[in-house]
N, C-alpha and C positions, 0 to 999 in steps of 0.2 A: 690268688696272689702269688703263690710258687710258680705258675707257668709265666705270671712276668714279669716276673725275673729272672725266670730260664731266660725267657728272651731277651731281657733287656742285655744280660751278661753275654749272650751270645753277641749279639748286636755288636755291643760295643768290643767287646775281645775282636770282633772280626774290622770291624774300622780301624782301631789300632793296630790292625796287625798291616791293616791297606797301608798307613799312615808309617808306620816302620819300612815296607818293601819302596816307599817312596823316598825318605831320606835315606836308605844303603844305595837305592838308584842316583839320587840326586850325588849321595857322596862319591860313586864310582868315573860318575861322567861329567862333573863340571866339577874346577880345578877350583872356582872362589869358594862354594860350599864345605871342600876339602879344609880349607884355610881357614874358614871360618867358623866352626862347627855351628850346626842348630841350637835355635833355643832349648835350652835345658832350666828350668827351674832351680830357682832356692830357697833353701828352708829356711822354716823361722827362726831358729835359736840364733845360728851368725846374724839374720839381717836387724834382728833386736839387738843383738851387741854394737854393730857396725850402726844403729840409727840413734841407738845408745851416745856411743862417744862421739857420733859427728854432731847428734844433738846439742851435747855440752860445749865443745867448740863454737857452736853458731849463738846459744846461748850467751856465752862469755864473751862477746866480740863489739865493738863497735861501727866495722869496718862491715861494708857489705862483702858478700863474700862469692865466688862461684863454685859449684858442686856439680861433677862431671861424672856420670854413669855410662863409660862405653859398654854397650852389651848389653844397655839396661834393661831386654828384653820387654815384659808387660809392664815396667816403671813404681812395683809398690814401694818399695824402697827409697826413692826418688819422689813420687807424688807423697808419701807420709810425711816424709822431710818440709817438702815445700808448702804444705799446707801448716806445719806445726812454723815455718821460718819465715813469713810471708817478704821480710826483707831481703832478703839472699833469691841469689839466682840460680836455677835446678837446670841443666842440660843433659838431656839423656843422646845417646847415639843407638840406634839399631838398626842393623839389615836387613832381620826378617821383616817380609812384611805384615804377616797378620800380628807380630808381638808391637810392631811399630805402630799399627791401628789403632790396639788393645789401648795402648799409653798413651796415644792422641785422645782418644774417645775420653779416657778415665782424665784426664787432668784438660780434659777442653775450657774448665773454668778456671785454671790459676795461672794468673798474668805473670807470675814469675817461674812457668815452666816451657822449654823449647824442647820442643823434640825431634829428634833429625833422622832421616831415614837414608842411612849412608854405610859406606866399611867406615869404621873408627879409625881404622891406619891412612883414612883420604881426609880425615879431618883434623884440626888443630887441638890439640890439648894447653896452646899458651893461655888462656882466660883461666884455666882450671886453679883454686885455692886449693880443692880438697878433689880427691878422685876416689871414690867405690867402686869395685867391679868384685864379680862373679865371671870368671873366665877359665876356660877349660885350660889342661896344663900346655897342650901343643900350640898354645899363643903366649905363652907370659916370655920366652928367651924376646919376641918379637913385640909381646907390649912392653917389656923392658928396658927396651931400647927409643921406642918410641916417648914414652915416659922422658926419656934424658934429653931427648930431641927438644920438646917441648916444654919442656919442665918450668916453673918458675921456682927461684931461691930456694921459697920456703913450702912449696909443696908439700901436703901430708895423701897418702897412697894408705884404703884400707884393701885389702885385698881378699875375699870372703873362698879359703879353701885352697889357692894356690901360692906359692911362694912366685917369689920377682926373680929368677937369675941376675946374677954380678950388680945385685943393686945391697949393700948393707942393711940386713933388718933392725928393724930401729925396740922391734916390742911382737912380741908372740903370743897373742892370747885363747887358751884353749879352751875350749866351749862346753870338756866334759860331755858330750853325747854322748847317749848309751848305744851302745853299737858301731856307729860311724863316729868316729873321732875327728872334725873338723875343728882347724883356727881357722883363727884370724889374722893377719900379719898387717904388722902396721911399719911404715916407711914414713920418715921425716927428712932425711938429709937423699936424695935419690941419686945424687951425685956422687957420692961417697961407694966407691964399688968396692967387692972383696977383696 
């Protein structure tokens, strides 16, 4: 049993490592990859908070509503939503392709989830009521703006880990991690700049 898991550990340390020299390749020679960073994962404690209060919002509501996840990477965050809101409408955006697979495949059965396989800066944010994202910090000056492009009135923006430049934060809530200290920042008025 100890030799394999020598192996397995080997195995895998060494794919990863294939799988690493591919994205510094990928980041060095094409300028969208640059712009766009890879999928990167998120953890659980924000997207429990952020499915938390968009939960309560969709609960409390009348109105059907849409819910916009650019970035949404493999969609859990988005497909737990739409399965718990079956009346609201879920749209995720991703450019990778295999995380864009991942979230077709996983929500191939709810009729109130779209998945779009695009850059999020070539798509419209005006449908969005509510928007979650996970987004690396060398895009928010450029989702920020985007956001205001698109915005409706009363848009609510939760933001899991980066801050909005020149957008007024509306509510800061900190997650308490032991080790990594991540909020959450919530945006109501998006128009409303520093």
């Amino acid at each position: 049993m100890t030799n394999f898991l020598y192996y397995f550990l080997n195995i895998f340390n060494m794919l990863f490592s294939l799988f690493m020299i591919w994205v510094m390749i990928k980041l060095l020679f094409i300028k969208e990859y640059r712009e766009c960073p890879p999928y990167v994962p998120s953890f659980g404690q924000e997207k429990k908070f952020i499915t938390q209060r968009v939960g309560e919002i969709l609960a409390n509501t009348t109105e059907t509503k849409t819910i916009l996840d650019p970035g949404c990477g493999t969609g859990t965050l988005l497909i737990s939503l739409a399965k718990k809101f079956p009346q609201h409408n879920f749209i995720g955006i991703e450019w990778g392709y295999i995380p864009y697979l991942i979230t077709k495949l996983k929500g191939r059965k709810l009729k109130n989830l779209t998945v779009i396989h695009n850059d999020m800066f070539k798509c419209s944010f005006k449908e969005a009521d509510i928007i979650v994202c996970f987004l690396m910090q060398p895009l928010m000056e450029r989702f920020g703006k985007k956001v205001k492009e698109d915005a409706k009135k009363d848009l609510i923006v939760f933001s899991n880990s980066f801050e909005i430049p020149n957008i007024k934060l509306s509510e800061k809530i900190e997650t308490n991690r032991f080790l990594f200290v991540k909020n959450i920042y919530v945006y109501k008025d998006v128009f409303q700049t520093l």
